[in-house]
C-alpha positions in Angstrom: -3.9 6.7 -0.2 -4.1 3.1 1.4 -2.4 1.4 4.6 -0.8 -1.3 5.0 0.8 -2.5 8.2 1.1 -5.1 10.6 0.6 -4.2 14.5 2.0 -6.3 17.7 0.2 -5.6 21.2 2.6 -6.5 23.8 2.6 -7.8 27.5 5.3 -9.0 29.4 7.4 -9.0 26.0 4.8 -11.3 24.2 2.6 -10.2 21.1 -0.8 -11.0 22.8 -2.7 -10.1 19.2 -1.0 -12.9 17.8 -3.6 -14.3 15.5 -6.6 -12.8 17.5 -9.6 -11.7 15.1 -8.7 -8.5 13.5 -11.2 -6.5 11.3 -11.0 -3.1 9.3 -13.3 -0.6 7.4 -13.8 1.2 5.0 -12.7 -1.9 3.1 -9.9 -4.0 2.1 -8.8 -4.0 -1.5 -8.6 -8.0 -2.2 -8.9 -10.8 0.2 -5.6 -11.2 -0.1 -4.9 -8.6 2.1 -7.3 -8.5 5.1 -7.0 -7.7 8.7 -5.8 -11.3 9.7 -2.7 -10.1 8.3 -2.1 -7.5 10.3 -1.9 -10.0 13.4 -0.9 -13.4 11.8 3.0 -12.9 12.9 4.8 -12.4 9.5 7.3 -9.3 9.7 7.5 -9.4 5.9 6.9 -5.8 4.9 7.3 -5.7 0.9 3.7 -4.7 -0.4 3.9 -7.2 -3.8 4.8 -9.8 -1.4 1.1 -9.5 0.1 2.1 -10.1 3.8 0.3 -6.9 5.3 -3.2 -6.1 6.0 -4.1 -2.8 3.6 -7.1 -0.8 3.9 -8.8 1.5 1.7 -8.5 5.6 2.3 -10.9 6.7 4.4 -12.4 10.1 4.4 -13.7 12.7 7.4 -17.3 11.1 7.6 -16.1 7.6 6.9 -12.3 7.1 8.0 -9.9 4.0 7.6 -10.0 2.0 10.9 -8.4 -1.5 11.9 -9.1 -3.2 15.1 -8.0 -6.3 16.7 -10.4 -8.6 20.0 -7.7 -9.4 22.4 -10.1 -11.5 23.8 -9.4 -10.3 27.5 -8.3 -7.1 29.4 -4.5 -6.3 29.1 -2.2 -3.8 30.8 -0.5 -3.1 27.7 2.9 -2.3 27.8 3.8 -1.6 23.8 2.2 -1.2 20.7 4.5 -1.9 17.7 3.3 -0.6 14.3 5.0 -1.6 11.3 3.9 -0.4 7.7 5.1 -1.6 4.8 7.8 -0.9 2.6 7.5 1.1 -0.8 8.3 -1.2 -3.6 7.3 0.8 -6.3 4.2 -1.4 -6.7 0.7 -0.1 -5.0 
């Protein structure tokens, strides 16, 4: 199994991970789908259309992580989460 998604942290109604430096492990199948894309703003969510961050499956000793530097301490007020959509390509 992989993931793909794309993640908004939000403050006052504003996605403050808006093209922050994201990062993910265990790995990321091509560079064409790293962790920038998780936080670079697009909403498209069609996996052949390579708009989503996607991570390889973890396991127990090593699982699938992403992260994101917001740079600064929030309140945060939301966390918005959206995967992508089965296409019938993988």
């Amino acid at each position: 199994m992989t993931y793909k998604y794309s993640v908004y942290f939000i403050v006052s109604g504003l996605n403050i991970a808006l093209n922050k430096v994201a990062t993910q492990g265990p790995g990321t199948l091509s560079l064409k789908e790293g962790p920038q894309l998780a936080v670079d703003g697009n909403l498209a969510t069609l996996n052949h259309a390579r708009t989503c961050a996607h991570t390889t499956e973890g396991t127990v000793i090593k699982p699938a992580w992403w992260q994101v530097d917001l740079r600064d301490a929030y309140r945060i007020t939301g966390i918005i989460i959206y995967n992508r959509e089965t296409d019938g390509m993988y």
